[in-house]
C-alpha positions in Angstrom: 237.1 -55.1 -27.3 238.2 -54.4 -23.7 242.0 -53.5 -22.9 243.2 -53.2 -19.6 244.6 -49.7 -18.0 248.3 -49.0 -19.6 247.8 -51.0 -22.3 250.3 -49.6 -25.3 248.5 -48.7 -28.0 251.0 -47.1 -30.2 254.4 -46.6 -29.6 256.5 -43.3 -31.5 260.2 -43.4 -31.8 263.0 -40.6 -32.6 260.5 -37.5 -31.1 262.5 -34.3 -30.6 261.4 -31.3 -28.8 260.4 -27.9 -30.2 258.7 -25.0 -29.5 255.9 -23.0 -31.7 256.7 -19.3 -33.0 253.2 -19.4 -34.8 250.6 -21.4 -36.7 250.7 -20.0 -40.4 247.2 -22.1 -41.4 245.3 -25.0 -40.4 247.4 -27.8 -41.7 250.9 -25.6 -41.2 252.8 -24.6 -38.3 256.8 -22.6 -37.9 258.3 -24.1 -34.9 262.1 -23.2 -33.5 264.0 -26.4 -33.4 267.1 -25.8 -31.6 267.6 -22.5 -32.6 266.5 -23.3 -36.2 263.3 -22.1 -38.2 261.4 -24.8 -39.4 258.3 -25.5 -41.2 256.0 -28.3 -39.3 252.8 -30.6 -40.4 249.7 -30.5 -38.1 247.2 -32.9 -38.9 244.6 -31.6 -36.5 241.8 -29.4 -37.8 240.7 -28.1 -34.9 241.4 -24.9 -33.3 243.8 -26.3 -30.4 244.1 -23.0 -28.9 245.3 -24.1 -25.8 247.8 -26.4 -27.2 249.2 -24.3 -30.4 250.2 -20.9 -29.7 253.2 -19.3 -29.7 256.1 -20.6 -27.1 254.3 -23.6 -26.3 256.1 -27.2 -26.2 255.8 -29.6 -29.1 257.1 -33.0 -30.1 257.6 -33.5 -33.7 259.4 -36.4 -35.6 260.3 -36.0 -39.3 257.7 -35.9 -42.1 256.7 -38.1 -45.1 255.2 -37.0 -48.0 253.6 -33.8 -46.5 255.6 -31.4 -48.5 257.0 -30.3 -44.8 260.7 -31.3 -43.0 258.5 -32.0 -39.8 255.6 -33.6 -38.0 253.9 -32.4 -34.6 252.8 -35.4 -32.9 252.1 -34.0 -29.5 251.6 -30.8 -27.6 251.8 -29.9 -24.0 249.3 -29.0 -21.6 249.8 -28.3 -18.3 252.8 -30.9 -17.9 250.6 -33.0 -20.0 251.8 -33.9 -24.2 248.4 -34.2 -26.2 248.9 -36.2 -29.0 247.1 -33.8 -31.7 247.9 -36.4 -34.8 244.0 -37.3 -35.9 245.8 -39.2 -38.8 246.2 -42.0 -36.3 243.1 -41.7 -34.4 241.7 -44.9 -36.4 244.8 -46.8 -35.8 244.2 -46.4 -32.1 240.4 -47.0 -32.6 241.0 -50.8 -33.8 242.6 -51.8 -30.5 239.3 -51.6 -29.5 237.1 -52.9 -32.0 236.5 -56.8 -33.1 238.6 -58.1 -35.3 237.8 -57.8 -39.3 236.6 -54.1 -38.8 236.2 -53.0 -42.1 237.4 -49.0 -42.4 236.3 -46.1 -44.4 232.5 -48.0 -45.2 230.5 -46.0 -48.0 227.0 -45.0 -46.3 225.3 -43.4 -49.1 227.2 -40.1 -50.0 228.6 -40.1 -46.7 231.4 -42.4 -45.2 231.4 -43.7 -41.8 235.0 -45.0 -40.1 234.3 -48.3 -39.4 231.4 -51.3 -39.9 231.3 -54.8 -38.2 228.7 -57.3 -38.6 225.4 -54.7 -38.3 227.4 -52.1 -36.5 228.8 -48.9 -37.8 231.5 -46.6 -35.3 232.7 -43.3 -36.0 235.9 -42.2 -34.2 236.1 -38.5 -33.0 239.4 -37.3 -31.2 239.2 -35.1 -28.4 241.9 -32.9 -27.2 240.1 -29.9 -25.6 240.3 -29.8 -21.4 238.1 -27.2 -19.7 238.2 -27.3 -16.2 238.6 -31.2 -16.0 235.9 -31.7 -18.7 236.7 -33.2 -21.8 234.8 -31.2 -24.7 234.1 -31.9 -28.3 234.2 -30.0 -30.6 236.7 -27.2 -30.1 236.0 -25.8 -33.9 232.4 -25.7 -35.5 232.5 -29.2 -37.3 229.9 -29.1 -40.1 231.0 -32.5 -41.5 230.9 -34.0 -37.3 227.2 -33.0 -37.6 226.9 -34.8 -40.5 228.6 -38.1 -39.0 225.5 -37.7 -36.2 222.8 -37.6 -38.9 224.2 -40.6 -41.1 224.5 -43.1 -37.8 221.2 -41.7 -36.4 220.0 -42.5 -40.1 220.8 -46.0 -39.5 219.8 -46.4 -36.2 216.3 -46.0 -37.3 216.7 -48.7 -40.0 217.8 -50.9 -37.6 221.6 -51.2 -37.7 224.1 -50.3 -34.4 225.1 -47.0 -34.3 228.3 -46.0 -32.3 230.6 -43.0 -31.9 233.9 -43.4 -30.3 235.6 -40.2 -28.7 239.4 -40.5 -28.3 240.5 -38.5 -25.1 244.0 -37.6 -26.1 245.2 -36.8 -22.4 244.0 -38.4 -19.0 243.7 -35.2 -16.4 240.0 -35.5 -17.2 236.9 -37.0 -15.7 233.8 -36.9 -17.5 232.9 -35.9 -21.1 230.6 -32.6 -22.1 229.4 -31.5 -25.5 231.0 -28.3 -26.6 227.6 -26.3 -26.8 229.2 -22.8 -26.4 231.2 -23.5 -29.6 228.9 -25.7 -31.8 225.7 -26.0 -30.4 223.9 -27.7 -33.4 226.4 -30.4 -33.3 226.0 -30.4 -29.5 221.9 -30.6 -29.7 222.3 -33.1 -32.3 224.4 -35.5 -30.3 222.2 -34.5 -27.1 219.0 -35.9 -29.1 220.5 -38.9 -30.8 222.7 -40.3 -27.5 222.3 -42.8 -25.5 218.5 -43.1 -27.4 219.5 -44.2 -30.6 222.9 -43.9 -30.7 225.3 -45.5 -28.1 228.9 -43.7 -27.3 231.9 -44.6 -25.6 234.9 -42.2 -24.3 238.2 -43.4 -24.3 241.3 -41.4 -22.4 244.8 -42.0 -22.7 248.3 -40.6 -21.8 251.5 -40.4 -23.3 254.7 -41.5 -21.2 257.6 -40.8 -23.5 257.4 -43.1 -25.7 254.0 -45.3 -25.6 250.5 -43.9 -25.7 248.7 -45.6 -23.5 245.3 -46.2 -22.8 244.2 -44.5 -19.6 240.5 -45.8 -18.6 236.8 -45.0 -19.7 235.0 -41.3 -18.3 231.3 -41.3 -18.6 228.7 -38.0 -19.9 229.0 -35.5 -17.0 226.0 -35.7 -14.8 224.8 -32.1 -15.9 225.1 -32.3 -19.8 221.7 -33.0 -19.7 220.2 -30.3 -17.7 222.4 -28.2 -19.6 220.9 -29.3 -23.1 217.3 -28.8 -21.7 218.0 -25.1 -21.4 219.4 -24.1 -24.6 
């Protein structure tokens, strides 16, 4: 489904500033809140190096059911706020899918984020900016590789086979695959796209209070010369 540029795709309310003294784990992060220690949810996997480190700017609005006071929704980058909340990333994903989507579809052992009619999407959020480049993935993602095997899987019996990169900031113009950092999921997604499987990247950007869709970047023209030398 088509949206036009600046279309609000999720508003967040009652965000406070903080900033990050350090990332204890994956999931857990201690942030200064007004002169105040504070334990803070993440729910990003992913390395976010450039984005969670210590000093650097968060929002965060309070928790639910995380075990944790606090939530960080966003994290700035070079005057940009990244929203690095993946537990919303299929949320924003139906806003541009048909209507009836069904989530979370069973494909064999695997699962797969969204079917309609003959057509199965997964949804992969990108935060990472190199140089103007939007990269995926900025961790090793065993389980992403796997989401490239199920849908090339059902390409080849015949069903529509998408992945849908969400581009959690808009200072970037084309999309690359992270070889340097995962190169079988980058080789794997180098083989199966456009050929068999077809892929869309999304940006948007965050103005206070509404994330908002910011346009669609293409594959960078050299992603493929880079793929035929590794």
């Amino acid at each position: 489904m088509k949206r036009p540029i600046g279309f609000p795709v999720r508003r967040f309310d009652n965000l406070m500033g903080a900033r990050v003294i350090e990332r204890v784990n994956r999931f857990a992060v201690r942030i200064d809140l007004n002169g105040e220690i504070h334990m803070a949810h993440l729910h990003d996997p992913g390395r976010l190096l450039d984005l969670i480190y210590p000093g650097s700017e968060v929002l965060i609005r309070k928790a639910e059911g995380s075990g944790m006071s606090w939530r960080i929704e966003f994290a700035s980058d070079r005057g940009n706020m990244v929203l690095v909340d993946s537990g919303i990333h299929s949320e924003i994903a139906r806003h541009f899918l048909p209507e009836g989507a069904i989530p979370e579809v069973k494909v064999g052992r695997k699962r797969i984020d969204f079917r309609y009619d003959d057509e199965y999407v997964e949804v992969k959020g990108c935060t990472l900016n190199v140089d103007g480049i939007a990269m995926f993935p900025d961790a090793p993602t065993r389980r992403g590789l796997e989401h490239l095997e199920t849908l090339e899987s059902l390409a080849k019996s015949g069903y529509g086979s998408h992945i849908l990169f969400l581009i959690m900031r808009d200072d970037v113009k084309c999309f690359y695959p992270n070889f340097s950092t995962d190169p079988d999921f980058s080789k794997k997604f180098m083989e199966i796209v456009p050929s068999r499987v077809e892929s869309k990247f999304l940006k948007f950007s965050f103005d206070g209070r509404f994330l908002k869709y910011a346009g669609e970047i293409m594959m960078c023209h050299d992603a493929l010369h880079h793929y035929s030398r590794v």
